[in-house]
N, C-alpha and C positions, 0 to 999 in steps of 0.2 A: 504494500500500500504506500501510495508517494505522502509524504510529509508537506507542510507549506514551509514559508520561508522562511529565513533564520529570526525571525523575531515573534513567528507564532502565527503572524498572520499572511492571509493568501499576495502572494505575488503577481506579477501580471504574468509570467510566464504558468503559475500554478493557475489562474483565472484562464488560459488560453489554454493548457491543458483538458481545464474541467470543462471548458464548452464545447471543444473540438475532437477530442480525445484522442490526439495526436500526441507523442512519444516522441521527445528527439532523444532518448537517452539511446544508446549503441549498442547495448547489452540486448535490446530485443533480438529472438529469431525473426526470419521471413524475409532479410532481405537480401542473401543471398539466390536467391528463386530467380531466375528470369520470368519475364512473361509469357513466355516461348515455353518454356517447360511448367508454367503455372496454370496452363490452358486446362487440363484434363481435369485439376481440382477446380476451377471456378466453374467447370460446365456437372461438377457431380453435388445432386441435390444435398447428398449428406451431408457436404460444408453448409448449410444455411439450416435456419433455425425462424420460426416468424418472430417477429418482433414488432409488436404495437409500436412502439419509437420511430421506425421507420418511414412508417405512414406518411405523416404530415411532408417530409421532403420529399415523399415519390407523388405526391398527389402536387403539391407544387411546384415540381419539376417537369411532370405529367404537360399540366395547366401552364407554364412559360411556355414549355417547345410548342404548345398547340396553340398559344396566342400568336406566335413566330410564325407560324405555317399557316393563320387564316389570313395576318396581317398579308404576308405575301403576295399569298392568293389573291385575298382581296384588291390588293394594290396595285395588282399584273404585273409581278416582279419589279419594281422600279427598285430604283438603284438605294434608295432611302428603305425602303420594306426588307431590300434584300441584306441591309445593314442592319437592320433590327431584329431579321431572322438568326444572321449570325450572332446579334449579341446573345440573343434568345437559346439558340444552342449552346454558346460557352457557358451561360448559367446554368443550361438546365443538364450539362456535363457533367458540374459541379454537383447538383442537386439529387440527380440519379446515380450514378456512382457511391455518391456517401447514404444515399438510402440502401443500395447493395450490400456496400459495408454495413448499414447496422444491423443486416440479416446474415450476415456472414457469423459460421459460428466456431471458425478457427483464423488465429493468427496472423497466419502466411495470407489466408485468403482474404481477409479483411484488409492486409496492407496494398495487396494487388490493388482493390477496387479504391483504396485510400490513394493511391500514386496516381489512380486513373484522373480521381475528384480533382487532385491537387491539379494536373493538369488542365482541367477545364478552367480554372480558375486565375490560372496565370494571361488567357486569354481574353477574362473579363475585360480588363481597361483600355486596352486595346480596342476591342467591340464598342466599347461603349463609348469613347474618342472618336470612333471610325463614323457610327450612329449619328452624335454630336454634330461634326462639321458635315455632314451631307444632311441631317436635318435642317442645320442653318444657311444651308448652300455656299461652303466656304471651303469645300474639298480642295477646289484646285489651287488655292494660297496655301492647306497644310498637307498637300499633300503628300512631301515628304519626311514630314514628321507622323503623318498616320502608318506609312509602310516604315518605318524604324521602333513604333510601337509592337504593329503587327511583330517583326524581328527579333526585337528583346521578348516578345511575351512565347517565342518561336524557342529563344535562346534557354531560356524557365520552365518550359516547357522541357526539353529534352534534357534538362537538371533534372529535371524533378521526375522523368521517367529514367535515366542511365543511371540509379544507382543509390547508393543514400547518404547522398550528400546535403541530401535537402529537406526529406524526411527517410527516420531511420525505424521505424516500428510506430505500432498504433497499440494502443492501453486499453485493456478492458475495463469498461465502470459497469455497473448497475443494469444500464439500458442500453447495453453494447458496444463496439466498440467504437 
């Protein structure tokens, strides 16, 4: 059981801990696995367990990508729609992944679906910059700072899946992992 900080009370690292229930301590198994060799356990039912916890982010995750995909439609792919679809899928990356993970009811496989989440998330700002100036119809003045966003969140991304340097284990509480 993790302790709080040296004075007794919780730290911001132990508060980000407790909501996320991300681990960066080094001592976890699971991250030696590739995902390439992790495939057979996240496709076998056994690793997953239900979990009421899960809910609320697969049903809002659900509900983002599906506002992404009317908006779209709706809007006959315009270049502004097709910006907010992508924003819409890097959240709802994030959203769906980490509800996998709370169903997950081992370790190794809960970190997979944790690296996957982490990934979508590093694309959030990016998307939502990208959204931003072709909402306000200002793309073609930023447009080289929106493809260096894309880039860096490109660059965090492939951190955050090659290895664990970025996250190193996920911690079980209560209402998973």
């Amino acid at each position: 059981s993790r302790g709080f900080g040296a004075q007794g009370s919780p730290s911001a690292q132990d508060f980000f801990l407790l909501h996320f229930g991300l681990e960066t301590s080094p001592s976890l198994t699971g991250t030696a696995d590739s995902l390439e060799s992790m495939a057979p356990e996240l496709f076998n039912p056994d690793n997953y367990t239900f979990n009421l916890y899960a809910i609320p982010t697969l049903v809002t995750g659900v509900a983002i990508i599906s506002l992404g995909f009317f908006v779209l439609v709706g809007e006959r792919r315009s270049r502004v729609s097709l910006s907010f679809f992508i924003m819409t899928v890097a959240a709802a990356t994030w959203l769906l992944n980490y509800s996998i993970m709370y169903f997950a009811a081992t370790e190794s496989v809960a970190y997979v679906w944790a690296c996957l989440g982490q990934s979508g998330v590093t694309f959030i700002p990016a998307a939502v910059y990208h959204f931003t100036v072709g909402s306000l119809q200002i793309y073609s003045r930023h447009r080289k700072r929106v493809w260096l966003f894309w880039f860096l969140s490109a660059v965090f991304s492939v951190t955050v899946l090659s290895g664990d340097n970025f996250l190193s284990g996920v911690k079980h509480f209560w209402w998973g992992f």
